[in-house]
C-alpha positions, 0 to 999 in steps of 0.5 A: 025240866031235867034239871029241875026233876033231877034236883028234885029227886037228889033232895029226896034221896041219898043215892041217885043212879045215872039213867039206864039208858041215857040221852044223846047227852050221856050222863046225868049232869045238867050241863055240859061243855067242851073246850078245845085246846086250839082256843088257847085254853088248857087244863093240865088238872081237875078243877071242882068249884061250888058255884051259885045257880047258873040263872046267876051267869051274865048272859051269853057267858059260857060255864067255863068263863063264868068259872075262871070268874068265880075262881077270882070272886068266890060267891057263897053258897046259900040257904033257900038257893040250888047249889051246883057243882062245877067240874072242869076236866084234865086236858083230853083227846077228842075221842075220850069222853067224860059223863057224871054217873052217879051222885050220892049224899049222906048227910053232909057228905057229897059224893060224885062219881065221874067216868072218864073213858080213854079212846085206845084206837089210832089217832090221826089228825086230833084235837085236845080239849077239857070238859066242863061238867055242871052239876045241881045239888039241888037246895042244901040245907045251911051247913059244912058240907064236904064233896068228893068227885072221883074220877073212874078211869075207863078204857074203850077202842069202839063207839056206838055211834060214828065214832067222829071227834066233837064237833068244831063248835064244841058240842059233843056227837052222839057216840060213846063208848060200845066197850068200856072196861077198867083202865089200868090207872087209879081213880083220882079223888078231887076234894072240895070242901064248902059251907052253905050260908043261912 
């Protein structure tokens, strides 16, 4: 029902606004994953791919699999289809955290604003891993349409739950930053350009 009350409401409006107060998963994207670095896998920098509705995904296939597949065979976006974004993240420490805060459209244009908030307390025995970020777009209308996702660098040293890493399954704990403020570093932009096929 999220996902279907927030494409709902991204066709209808230009400008969407994260929830005030979010769920344990916080952040308004409709789907979520971790991959650990000790699985073999590594992302040394963002991936943003259009990809077709996840109803499409052959079943018991994760998001980030699915993605290395469609980086290999692209599908097109389509008239009369939900269109998703999906973002995989940069390598991370298990305490730094990735949630999607806004998603704006004007036009053609596709703005997706992402927080990435880096945990500036004392590691011990870690873990790294990249966040795989599923957006839906909702049904876009034929077209060229071009998308940036910026990346919001953040800073925090307390959460408001108990602060433990993921867990070993891959699913994120229900604890995020208490004391967010502006890191030091640039915002990056990761751009993608992509047309919607009648």
């Amino acid at each position: 029902m999220k996902t279907g009350i927030f494409a709902l409401i991204l066709t209808l409006t230009s400008f969407l606004f994260a929830r005030e107060e979010p769920q344990s998963d916080r952040g308004i994207q409709a789907a979520r994953e971790m991959v650990r670095g000790d699985s073999g896998k590594w992302n040394d920098t963002a991936i943003l791919q259009v990809v077709p509705p996840p109803s499409r995904k052959p079943q018991g296939m994760n998001l980030d699999t699915w993605g290395d597949q469609l980086l290999e065979s692209p599908a097109a976006a389509e008239a009369g289809e939900e269109t998703w974004l999906l973002f995989r993240s940069r390598q991370l420490d298990d305490n730094d955290r990735i949630w999607v805060e806004t998603v704006a459209r004007e036009g053609n244009q596709i703005t997706v604003t992402m927080r990435e908030a880096i945990w500036q307390g004392n590691y011990f025995k870690t873990f790294t891993y990249y966040g795989v970020l599923a957006v839906n777009l909702g049904e876009l209308p034929a077209g060229e349409y071009q998308v940036n996702w910026i990346v919001e660098p953040l800073v925090f040293r307390e959460f408001d739950g108990d602060g433990r890493p993921q867990s070993r399954n891959g699913q994120p704990q229900n604890n995020w930053p208490k004391d967010a403020t502006q890191g030091k570093d640039e915002a990056v932009v990761v751009k993608k350009s992509f047309a919607v096929e009648d």
